[in-house]
PAZAPA-4460 file (N, C-alpha, C; in steps of 0.05 Angstrom, whole numbers, plus 32768, in hexadecimal, padded with zeros to 4 digits):
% residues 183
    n_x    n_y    n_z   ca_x   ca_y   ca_z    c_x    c_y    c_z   seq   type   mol
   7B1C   8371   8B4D   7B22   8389   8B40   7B1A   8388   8B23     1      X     A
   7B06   83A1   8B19   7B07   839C   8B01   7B1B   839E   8AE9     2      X     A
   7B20   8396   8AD7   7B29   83A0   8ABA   7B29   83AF   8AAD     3      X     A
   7B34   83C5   8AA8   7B31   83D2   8A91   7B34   83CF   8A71     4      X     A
   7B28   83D5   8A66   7B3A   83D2   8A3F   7B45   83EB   8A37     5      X     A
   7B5D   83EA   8A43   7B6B   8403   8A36   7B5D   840D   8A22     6      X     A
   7B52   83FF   8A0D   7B52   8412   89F4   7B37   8424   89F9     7      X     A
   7B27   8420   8A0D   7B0A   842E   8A14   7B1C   8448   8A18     8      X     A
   7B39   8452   8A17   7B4D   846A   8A1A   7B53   8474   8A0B     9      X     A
   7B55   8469   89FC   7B6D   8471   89DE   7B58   8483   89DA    10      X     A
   7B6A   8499   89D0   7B65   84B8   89BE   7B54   84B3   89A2    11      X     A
   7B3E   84B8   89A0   7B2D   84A4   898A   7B31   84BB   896F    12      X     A
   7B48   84CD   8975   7B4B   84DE   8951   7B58   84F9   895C    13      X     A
   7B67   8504   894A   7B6E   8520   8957   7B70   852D   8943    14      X     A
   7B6A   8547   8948   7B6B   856B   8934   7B90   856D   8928    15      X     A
   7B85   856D   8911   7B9F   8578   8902   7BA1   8598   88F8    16      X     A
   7B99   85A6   8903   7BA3   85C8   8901   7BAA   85CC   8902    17      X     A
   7BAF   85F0   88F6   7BB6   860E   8901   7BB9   8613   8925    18      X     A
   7BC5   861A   892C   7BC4   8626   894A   7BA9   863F   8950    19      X     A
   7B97   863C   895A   7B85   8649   8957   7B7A   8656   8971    20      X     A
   7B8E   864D   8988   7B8E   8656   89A7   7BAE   8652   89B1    21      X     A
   7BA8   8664   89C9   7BBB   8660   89D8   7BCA   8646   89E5    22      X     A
   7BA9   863A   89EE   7BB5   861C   89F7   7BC6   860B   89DC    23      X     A
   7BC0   8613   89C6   7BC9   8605   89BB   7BEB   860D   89B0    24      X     A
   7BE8   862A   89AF   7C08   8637   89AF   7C18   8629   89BF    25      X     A
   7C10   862A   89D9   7C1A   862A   89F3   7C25   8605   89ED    26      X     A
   7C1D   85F8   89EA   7C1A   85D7   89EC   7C34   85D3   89CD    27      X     A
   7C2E   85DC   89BF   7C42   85D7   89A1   7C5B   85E8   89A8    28      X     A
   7C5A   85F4   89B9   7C7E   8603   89C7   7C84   85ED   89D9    29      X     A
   7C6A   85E8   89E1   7C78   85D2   8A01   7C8A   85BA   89F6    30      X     A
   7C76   85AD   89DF   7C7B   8593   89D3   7C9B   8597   89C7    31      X     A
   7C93   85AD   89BC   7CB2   85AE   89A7   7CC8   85B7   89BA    32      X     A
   7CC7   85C7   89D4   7CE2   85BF   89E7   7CE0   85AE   89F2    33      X     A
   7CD2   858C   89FA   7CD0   857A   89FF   7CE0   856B   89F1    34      X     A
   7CD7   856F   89CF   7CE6   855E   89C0   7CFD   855F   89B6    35      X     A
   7D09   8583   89B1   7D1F   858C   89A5   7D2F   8590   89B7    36      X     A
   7D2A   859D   89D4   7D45   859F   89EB   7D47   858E   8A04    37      X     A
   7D2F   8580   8A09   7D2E   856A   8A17   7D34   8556   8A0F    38      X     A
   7D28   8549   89F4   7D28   852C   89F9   7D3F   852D   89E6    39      X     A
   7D49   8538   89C9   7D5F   853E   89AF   7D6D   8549   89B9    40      X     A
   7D79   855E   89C5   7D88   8573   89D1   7D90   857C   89C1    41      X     A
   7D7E   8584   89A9   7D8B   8597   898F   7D90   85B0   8995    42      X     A
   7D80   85BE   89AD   7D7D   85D6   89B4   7D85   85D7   89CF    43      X     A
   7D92   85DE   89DC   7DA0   85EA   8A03   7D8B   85F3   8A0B    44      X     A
   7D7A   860E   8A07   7D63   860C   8A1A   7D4E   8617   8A0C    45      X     A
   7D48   8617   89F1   7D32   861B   89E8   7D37   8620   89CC    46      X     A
   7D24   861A   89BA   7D25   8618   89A5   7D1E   8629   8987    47      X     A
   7D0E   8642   8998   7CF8   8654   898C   7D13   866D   8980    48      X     A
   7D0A   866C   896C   7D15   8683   8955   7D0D   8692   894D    49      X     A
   7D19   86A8   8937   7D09   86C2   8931   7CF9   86B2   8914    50      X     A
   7CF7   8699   8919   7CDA   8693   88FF   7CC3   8693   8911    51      X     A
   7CC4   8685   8927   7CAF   867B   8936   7C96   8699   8933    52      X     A
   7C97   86B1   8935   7C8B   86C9   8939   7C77   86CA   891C    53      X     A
   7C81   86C1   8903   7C7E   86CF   88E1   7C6E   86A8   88E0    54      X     A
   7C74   8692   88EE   7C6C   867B   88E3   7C4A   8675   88E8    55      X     A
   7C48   8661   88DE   7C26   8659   88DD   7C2E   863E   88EF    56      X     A
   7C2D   863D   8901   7C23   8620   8915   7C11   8617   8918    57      X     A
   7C1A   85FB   8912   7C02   85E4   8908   7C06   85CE   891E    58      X     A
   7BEB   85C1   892B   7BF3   85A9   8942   7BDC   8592   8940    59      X     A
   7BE2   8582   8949   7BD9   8565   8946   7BCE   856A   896B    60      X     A
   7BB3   8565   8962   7BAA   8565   8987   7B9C   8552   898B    61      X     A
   7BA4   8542   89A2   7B95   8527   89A9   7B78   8537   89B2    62      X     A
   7B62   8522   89B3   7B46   8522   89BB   7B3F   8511   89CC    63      X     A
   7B26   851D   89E2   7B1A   850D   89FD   7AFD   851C   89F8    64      X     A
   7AEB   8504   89E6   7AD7   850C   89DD   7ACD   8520   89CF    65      X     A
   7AE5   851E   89BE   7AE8   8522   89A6   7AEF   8549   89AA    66      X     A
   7AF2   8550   89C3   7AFD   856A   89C6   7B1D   856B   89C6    67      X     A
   7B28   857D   89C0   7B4A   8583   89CA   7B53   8582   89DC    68      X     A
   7B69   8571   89E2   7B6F   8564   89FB   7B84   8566   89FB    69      X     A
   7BA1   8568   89EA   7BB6   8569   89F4   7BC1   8571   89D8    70      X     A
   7BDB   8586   89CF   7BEE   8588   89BB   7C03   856C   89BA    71      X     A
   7C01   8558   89A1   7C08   8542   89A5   7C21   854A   898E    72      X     A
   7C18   855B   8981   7C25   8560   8963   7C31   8579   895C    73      X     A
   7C3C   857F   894D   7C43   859F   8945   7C57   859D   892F    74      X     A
   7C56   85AF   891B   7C6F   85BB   8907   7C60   85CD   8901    75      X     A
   7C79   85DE   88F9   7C6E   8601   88EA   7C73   860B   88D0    76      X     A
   7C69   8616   88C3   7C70   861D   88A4   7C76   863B   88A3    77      X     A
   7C86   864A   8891   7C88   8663   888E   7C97   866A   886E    78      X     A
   7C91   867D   8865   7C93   8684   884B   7CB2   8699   884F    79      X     A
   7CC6   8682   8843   7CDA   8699   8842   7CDD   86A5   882F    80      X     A
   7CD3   86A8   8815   7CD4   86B6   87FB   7CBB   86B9   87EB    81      X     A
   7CB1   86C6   87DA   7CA0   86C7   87CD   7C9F   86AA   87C3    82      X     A
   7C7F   869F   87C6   7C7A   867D   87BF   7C91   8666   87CB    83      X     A
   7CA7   866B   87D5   7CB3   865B   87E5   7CA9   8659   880B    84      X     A
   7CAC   8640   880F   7C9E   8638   882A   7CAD   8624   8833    85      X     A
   7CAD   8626   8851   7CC7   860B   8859   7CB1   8606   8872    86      X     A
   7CB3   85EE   8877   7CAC   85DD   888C   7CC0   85DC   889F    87      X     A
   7CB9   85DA   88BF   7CD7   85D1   88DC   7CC6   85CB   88EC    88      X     A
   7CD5   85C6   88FE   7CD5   85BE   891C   7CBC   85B6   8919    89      X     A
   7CB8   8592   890F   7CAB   857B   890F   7CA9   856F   8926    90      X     A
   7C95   856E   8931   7C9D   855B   8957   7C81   854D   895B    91      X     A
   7C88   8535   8959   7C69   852B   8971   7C75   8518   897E    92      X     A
   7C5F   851D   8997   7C67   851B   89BA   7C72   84F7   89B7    93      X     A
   7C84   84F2   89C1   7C8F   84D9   89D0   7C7C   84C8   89CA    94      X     A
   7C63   84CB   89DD   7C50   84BD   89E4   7C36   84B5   89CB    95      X     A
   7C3A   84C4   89B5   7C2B   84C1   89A3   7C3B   84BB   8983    96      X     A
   7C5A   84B5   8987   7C65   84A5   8971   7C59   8492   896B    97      X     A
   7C45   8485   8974   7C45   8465   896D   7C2A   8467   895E    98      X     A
   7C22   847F   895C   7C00   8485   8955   7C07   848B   8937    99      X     A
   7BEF   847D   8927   7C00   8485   8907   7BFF   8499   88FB   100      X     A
   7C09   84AC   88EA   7C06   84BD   88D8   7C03   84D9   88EE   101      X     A
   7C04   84D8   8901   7C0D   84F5   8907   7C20   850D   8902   102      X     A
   7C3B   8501   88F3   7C43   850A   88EC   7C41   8513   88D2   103      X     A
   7C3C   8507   88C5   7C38   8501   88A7   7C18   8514   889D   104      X     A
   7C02   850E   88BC   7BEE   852A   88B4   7BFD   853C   88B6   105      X     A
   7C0E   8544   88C8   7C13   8568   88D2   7C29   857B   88B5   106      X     A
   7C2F   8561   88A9   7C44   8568   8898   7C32   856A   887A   107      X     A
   7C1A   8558   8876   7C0E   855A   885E   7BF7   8577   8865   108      X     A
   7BF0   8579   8875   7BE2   8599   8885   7BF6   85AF   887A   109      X     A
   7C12   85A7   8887   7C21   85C6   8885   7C24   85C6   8864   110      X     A
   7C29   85B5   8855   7C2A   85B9   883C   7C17   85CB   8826   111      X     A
   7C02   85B6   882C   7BE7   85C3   8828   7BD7   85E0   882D   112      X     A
   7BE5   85E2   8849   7BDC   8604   884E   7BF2   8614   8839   113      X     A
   7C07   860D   8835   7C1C   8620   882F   7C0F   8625   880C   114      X     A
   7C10   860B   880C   7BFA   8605   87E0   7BE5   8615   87E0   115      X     A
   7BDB   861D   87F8   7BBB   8629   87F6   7BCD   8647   87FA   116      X     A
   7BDA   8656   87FD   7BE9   8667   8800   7BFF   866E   87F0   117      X     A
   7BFA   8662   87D9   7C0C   8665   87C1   7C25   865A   87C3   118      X     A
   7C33   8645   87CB   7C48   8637   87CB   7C4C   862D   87BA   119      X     A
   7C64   8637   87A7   7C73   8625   878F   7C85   8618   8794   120      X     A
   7C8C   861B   87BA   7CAB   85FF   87BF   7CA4   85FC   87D4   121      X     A
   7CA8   85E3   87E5   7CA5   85E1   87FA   7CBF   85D6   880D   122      X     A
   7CCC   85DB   8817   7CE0   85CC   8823   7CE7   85CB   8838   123      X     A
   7CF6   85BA   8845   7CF6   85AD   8866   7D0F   85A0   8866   124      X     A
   7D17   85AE   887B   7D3B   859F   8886   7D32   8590   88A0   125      X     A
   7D34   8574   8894   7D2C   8556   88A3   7D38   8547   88B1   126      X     A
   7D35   8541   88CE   7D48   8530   88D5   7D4D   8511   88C3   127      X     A
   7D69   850D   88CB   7D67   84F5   88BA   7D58   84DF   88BB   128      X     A
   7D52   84DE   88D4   7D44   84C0   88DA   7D20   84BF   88CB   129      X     A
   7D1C   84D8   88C4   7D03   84E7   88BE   7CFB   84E2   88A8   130      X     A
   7D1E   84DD   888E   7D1B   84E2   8873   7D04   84C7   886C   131      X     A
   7D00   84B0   8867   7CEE   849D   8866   7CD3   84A2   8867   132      X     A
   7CD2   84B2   8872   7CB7   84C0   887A   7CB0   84D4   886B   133      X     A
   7CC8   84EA   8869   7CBA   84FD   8851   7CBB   84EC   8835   134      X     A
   7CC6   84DB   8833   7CC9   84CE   8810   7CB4   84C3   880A   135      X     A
   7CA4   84B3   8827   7C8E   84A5   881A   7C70   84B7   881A   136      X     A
   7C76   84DA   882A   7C67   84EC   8820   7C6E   84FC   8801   137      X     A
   7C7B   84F3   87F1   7C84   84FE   87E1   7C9A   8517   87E1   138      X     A
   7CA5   8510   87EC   7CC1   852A   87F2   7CD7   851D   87E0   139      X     A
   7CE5   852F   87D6   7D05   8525   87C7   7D1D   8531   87DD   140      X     A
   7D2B   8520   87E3   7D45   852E   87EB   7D5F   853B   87D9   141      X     A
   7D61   8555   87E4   7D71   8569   87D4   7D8A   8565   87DA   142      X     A
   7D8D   8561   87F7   7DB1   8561   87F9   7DB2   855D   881A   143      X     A
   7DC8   8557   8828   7DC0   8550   883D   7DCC   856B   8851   144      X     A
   7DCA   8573   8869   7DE0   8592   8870   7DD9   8589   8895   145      X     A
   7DEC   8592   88A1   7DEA   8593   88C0   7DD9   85AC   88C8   146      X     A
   7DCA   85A7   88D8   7DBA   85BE   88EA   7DC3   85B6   8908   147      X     A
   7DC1   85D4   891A   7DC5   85C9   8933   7DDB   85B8   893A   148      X     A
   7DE7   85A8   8926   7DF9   8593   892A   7DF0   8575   8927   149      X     A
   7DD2   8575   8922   7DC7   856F   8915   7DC3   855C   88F3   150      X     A
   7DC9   8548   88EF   7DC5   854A   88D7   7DA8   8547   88CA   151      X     A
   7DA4   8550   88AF   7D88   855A   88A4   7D90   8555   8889   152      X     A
   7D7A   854D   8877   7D7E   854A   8865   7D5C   8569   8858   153      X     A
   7D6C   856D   8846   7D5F   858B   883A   7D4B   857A   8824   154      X     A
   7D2E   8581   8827   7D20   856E   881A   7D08   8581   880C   155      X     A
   7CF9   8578   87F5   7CE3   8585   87E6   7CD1   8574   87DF   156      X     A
   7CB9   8582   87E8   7C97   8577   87E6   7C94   8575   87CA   157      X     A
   7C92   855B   87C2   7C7D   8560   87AB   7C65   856B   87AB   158      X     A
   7C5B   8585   87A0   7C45   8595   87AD   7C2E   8581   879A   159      X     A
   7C2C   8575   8783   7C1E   856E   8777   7C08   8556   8788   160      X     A
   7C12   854A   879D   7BFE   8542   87AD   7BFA   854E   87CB   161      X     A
   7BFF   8566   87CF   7BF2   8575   87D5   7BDC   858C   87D2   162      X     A
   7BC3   857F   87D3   7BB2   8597   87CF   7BAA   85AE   87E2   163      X     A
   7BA2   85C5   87D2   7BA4   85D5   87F2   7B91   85D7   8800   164      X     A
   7B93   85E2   8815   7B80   85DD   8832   7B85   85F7   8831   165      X     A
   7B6E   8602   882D   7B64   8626   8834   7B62   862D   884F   166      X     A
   7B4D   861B   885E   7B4D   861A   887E   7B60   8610   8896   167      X     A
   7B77   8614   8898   7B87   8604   889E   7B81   8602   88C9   168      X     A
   7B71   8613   88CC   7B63   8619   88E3   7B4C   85FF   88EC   169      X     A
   7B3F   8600   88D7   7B33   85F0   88E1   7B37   85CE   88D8   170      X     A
   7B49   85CF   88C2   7B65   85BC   88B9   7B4A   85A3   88BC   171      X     A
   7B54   8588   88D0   7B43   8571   88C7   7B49   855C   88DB   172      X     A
   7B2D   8545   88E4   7B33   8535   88F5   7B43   8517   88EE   173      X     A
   7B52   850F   88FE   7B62   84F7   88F5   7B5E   84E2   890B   174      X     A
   7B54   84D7   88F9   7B4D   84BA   890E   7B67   84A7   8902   175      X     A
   7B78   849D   891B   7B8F   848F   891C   7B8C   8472   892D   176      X     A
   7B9D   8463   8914   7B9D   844A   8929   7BBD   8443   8935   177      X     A
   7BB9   8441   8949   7BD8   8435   8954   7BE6   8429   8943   178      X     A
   7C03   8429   8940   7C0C   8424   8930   7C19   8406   8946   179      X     A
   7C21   83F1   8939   7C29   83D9   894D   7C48   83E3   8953   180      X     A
   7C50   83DC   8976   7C67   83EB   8978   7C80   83E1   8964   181      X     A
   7C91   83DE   8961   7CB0   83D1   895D   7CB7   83C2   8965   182      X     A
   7CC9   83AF   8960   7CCA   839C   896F   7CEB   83A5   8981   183      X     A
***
């Protein structure tokens, strides 16, 4: 029997965008009731709100020769006030936690589109286990508050290393290396 080398598999980079199709709508709803009422049970049977309609969705899509292959990633941005902008519902898939900076692109993307769109604040109610992650993207934590039941800590982008991304459509490719598991 022959051998394979796994890694002749691995996803060799994936699209950090705008939602710019259906398949891709369709895949960043799936992912985020996968992750928010399936696997968290932050939500009973779905998760979608009256932002989801007014928001800009952004997704992390794995590649199979270098085409779009699967919604691995997702968070959404929306402008609740003149120059104010908040980031949510941050999710990537189970199966691609261990892959690096996926999160960390989709969140420096949503920033960046919001800066290219006149954003003077940016802010995001984070799960806690999350905060580590926004700090070493430059976020300050404001104060901590329950969502859902939930706890979150209420956090702000330093926009200063954020520059903005005008195209957030055609956004940018990310070549990732596995990250080594945990022990």
């Amino acid at each position: 029997m022959m051998e394979l080398d796994q890694r002749q598999f691995h996803c060799p980079g994936y699209y950090i965008r705008a939602v710019s199709s259906r398949f891709e709508a369709e895949g960043a709803a799936s992912l985020r009731h996968r992750v928010f009422v399936q696997e968290q049970g932050i939500f009973p049977l779905q998760d979608r709100d009256a932002i989801d309609p007014v928001a800009t969705h952004l997704v992390a899509l794995s590649t199979c020769a270098h085409e779009p292959d699967q919604v691995v990633g997702t968070v959404r941005i929306h402008q609740d006030a003149p120059r104010l902008w908040w980031g949510s519902r941050l999710a990537v898939d189970r199966e691609f936690r261990a892959v690096g900076r996926l999160g960390a692109e989709l969140i420096r993307l949503a920033v960046c589109t919001a800066t290219a769109r006149g954003c003077d604040r940016f802010l995001a109610h984070v799960q806690m286990q999350n905060v580590p992650l926004f700090r070493r993207l430059r976020w300050r934590p404001q104060h901590e508050v329950t969502i859902h039941g939930t706890p979150h800590m209420k956090m702000e982008a330093d926009l200063s290393h954020y520059p903005p991304c005008a195209d957030p459509v055609t956004g940018w490719y990310h070549r990732a290396r596995p990250r080594e598991p945990r022990p």
